[in-house]
C-alpha positions in Angstrom: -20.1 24.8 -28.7 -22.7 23.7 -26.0 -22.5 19.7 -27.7 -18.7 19.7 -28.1 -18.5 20.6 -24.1 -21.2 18.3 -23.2 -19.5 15.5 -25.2 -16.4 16.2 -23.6 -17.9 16.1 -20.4 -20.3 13.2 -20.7 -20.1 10.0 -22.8 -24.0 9.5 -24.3 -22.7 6.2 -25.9 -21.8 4.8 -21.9 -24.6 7.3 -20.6 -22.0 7.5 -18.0 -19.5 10.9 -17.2 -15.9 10.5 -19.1 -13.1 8.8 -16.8 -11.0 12.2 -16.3 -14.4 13.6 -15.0 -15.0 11.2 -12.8 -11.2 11.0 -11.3 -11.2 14.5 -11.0 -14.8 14.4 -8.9 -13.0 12.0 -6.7 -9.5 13.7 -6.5 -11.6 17.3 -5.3 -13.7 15.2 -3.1 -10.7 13.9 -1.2 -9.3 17.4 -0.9 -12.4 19.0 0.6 -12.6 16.4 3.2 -8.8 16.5 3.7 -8.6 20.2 4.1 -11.9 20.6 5.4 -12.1 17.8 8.2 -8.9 16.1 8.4 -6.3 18.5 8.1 -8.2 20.9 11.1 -8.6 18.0 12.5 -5.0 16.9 12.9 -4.5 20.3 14.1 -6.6 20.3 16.4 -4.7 16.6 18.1 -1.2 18.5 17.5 -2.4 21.5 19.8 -3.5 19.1 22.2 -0.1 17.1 22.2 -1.3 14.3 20.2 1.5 13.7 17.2 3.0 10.6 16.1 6.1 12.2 15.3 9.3 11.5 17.1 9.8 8.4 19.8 7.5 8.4 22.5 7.2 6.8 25.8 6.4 3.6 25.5 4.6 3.2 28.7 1.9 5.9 27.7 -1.0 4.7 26.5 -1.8 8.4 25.3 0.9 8.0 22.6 -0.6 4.8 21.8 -4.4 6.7 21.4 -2.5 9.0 19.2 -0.8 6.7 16.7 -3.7 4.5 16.6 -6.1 8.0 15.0 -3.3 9.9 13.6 -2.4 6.7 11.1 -6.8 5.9 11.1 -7.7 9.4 9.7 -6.2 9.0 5.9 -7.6 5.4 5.6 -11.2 6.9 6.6 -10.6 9.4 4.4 -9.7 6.6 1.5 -12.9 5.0 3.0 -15.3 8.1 3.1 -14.5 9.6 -0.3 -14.7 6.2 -2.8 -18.6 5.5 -0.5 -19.4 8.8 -1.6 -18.6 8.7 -5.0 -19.7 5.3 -5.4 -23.2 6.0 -3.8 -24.1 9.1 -5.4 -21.9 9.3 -8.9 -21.9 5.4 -9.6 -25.4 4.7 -7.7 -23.4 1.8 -6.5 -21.6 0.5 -3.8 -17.7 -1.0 -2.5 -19.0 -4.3 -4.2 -18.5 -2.1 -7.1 -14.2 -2.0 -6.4 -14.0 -5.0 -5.1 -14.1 -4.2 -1.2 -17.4 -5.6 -0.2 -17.8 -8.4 2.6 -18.9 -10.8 0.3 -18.3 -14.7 1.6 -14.9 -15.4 1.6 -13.6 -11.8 1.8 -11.5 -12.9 5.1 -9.9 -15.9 3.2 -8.9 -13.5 0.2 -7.6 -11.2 2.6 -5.4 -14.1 3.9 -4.4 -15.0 0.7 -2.5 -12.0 -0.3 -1.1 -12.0 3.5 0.2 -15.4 3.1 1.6 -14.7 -0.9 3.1 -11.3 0.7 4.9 -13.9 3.7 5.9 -16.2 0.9 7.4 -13.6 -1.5 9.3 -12.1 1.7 10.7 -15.8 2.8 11.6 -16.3 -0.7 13.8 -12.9 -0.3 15.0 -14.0 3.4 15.9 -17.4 1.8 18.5 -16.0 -0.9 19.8 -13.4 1.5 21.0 -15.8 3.6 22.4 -18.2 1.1 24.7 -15.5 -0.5 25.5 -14.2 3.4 23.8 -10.5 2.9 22.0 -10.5 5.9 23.4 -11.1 9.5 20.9 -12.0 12.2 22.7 -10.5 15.2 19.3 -10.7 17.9 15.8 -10.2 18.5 13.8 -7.5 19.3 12.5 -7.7 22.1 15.6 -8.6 23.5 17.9 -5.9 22.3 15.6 -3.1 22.4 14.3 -3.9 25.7 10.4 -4.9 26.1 8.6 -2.1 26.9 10.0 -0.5 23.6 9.6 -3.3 21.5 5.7 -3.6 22.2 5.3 -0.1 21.6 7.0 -0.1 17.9 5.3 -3.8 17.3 1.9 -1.2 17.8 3.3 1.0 15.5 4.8 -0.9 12.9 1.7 -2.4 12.7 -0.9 0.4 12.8 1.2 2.2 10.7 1.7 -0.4 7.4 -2.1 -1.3 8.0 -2.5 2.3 7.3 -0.4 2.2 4.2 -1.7 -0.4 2.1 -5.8 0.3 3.0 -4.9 3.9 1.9 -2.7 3.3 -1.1 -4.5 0.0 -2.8 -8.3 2.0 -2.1 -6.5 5.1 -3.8 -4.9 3.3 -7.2 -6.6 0.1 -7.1 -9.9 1.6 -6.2 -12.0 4.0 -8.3 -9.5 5.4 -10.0 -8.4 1.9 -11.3 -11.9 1.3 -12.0 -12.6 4.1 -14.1 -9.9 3.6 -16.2 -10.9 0.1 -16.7 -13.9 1.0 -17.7 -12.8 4.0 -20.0 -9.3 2.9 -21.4 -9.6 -0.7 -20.8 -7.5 -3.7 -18.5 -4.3 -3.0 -19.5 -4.2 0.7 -19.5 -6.1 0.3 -15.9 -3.1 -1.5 -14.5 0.2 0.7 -16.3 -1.5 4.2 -15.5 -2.2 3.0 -11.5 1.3 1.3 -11.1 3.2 4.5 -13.0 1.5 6.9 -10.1 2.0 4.1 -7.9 6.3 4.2 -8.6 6.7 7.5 -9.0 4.6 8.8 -5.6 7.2 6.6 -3.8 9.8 9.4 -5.3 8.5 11.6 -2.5 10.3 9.4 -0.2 13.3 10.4 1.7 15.4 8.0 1.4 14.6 8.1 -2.6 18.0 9.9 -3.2 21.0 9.1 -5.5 20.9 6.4 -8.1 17.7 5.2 -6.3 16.3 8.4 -7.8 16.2 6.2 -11.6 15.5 2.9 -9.8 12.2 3.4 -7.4 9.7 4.3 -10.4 10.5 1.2 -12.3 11.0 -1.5 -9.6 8.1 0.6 -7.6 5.6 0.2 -10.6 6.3 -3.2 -10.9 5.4 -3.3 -7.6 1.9 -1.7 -8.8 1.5 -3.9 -11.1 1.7 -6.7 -8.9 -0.8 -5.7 -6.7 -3.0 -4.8 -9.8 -2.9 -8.5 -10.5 -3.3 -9.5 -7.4 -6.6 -7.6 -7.3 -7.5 -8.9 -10.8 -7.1 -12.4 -9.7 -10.0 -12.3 -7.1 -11.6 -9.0 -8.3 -11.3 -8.6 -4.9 -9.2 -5.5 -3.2 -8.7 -7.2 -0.2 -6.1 -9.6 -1.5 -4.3 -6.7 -3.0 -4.5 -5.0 0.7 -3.6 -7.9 2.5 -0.7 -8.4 -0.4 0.5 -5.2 0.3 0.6 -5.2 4.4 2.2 -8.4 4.2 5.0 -7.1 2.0 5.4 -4.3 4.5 5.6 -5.9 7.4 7.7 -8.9 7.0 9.9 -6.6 5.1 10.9 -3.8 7.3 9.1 -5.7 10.4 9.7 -9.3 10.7 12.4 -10.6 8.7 13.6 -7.3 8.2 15.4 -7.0 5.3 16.5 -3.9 4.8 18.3 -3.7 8.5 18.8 -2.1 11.8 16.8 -2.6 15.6 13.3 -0.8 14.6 11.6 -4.5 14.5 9.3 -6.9 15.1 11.3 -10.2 15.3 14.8 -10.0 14.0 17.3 -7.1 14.1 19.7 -7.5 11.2 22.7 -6.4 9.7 22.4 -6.3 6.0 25.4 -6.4 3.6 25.8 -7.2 -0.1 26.1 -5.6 -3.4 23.4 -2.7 -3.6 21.9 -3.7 -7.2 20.6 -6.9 -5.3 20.0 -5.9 -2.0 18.6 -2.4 -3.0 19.2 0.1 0.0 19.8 -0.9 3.2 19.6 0.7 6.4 16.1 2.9 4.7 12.7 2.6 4.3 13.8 0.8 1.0 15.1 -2.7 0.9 14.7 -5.5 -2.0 12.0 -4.1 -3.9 14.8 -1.3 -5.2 17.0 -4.1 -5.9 17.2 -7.3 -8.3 16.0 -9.8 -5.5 13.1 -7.9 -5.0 12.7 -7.7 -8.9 12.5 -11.1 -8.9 9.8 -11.4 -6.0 8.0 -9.2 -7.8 8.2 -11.3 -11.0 7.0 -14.7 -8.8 4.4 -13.0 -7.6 2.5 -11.7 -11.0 3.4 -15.3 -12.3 1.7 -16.8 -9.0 -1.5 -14.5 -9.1 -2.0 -15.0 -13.2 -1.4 -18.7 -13.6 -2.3 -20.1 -10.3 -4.9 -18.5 -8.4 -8.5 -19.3 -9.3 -10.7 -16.6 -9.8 -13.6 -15.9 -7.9 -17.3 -16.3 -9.0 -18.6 -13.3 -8.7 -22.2 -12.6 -7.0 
């Protein structure tokens, strides 16, 4: 009885602890320092007046403060948990994920920004060709300036946040140790599944979008699996993923209204290629996005040269 529950514990063949072991080590580490530090934490800033929800005033650098450590504290926490796995589970380190500053981190960081700005322009390109999106103004110039800097700030703090905390999560550790346990292929469907289906949380995941967002969102995952596979390198997949963000819902602004960082759109069209406008949803819910997607895995596996690791 002792041996079966050792074995299922620890793997003597890979003298190493099974994946589910390690996962779960790293999934209760994250919840003791969210509920521990974090979560008081944020309290703490709420009592004080310090919440990023709602509009603020965009002349207050206060609100600015706040944003900038309300959207910094679950990237830390991304941060602090895979160091401390990594350091005293794996006796390792981030070069261990992929996330090290090794020479030429910067220019794979770049790389995904400038496939994620590429992917995007490929999306802007056929909206306008088939007259789904209307370009009715700029920013800055509709919203007024003073409001426009502040949601440039926040638009950006806030999708920085995103994609450092969601590729450390999935393409991290936990994409590691099912690398290592089940193998490169399992690695990649099991992180992109969670990755499509935690994006059902989402409110504006309602309707038929409900049966669309896990498919179109793990292919999504999957890209940025391959991205990260291409380099070995998580920064391409974090830069991939910012990019994505924000010259969707920022920049070229595809799925419509005035929260923006250059145009402010109108966006009309048949919903199966457009996906859902007028949300935090745009063409990755819908066929143009689809085929993004698809351009980007092709790009990634047949023309980016991988890197020679240290």
């Amino acid at each position: 009885m002792k041996d079966n529950l050792k074995s299922f514990i620890y793997d003597d063949k890979e003298q190493r602890y099974r994946g589910y072991v390690l996962i779960g080590v790293f999934v209760i580490l994250l919840a003791i320092i969210y509920f521990g530090v974090i979560g008081p934490f944020e309290n703490i800033l709420i009592g004080l007046g310090l919440t990023i929800e709602g509009m603020y005033n965009p002349d207050s650098y206060i609100d600015l403060i706040s944003v900038l450590v309300h959207f910094s504290l679950l990237p830390l926490l991304m941060i602090v948990g895979s160091y401390l796995v990594l350091k005293f589970v794996e006796k390792s380190d981030f070069k261990l994920i992929g996330m090290n500053f090794y020479s030429g981190w910067i220019k794979d960081l770049f790389l995904g920004v400038a496939v994620g700005m590429g992917l995007m322009a490929i999306g802007l390109l056929i909206f306008v060709i088939f007259g789904w999106v209307d370009i009715i103004g700029f920013a800055w110039n509709i919203n007024g300036l003073s409001v426009y800097m502040y949601r440039t700030f926040y638009i950006t703090v806030s999708l920085i946040s995103v994609a450092l905390m969601e590729e450390i999560l999935l393409r991290g550790y936990i994409f590691l140790v099912i690398r290592r346990s089940l193998g490169l292929k399992y690695s990649i469907i099991i992180t992109s599944v969670i990755f499509g289906l935690l994006h059902l949380n989402n409110s504006t995941a309602v309707s038929w979008s409900v049966y669309v967002v896990p498919f179109t969102l793990t292919m999504a995952g999957v890209l940025f699996a391959v991205s990260l596979l291409s380099k070995e390198s998580l920064w391409v997949a974090i830069g991939l993923h910012f990019a994505w963000n924000i010259f969707e819902y920022g920049i070229f602004n595809l799925n419509g209204g005035t929260s923006s960082l250059l145009f402010v759109t109108e966006i009309n069209g048949p919903a199966f290629f457009i996906g859902l406008p007028n949300s935090s949803f745009g063409p990755e819910v819908g066929a143009v996005g689809v085929l993004m997607m698809a351009i980007g895995i092709c790009y990634f596996t047949k023309f980016v040269k991988p890197r020679v690791l240290d």
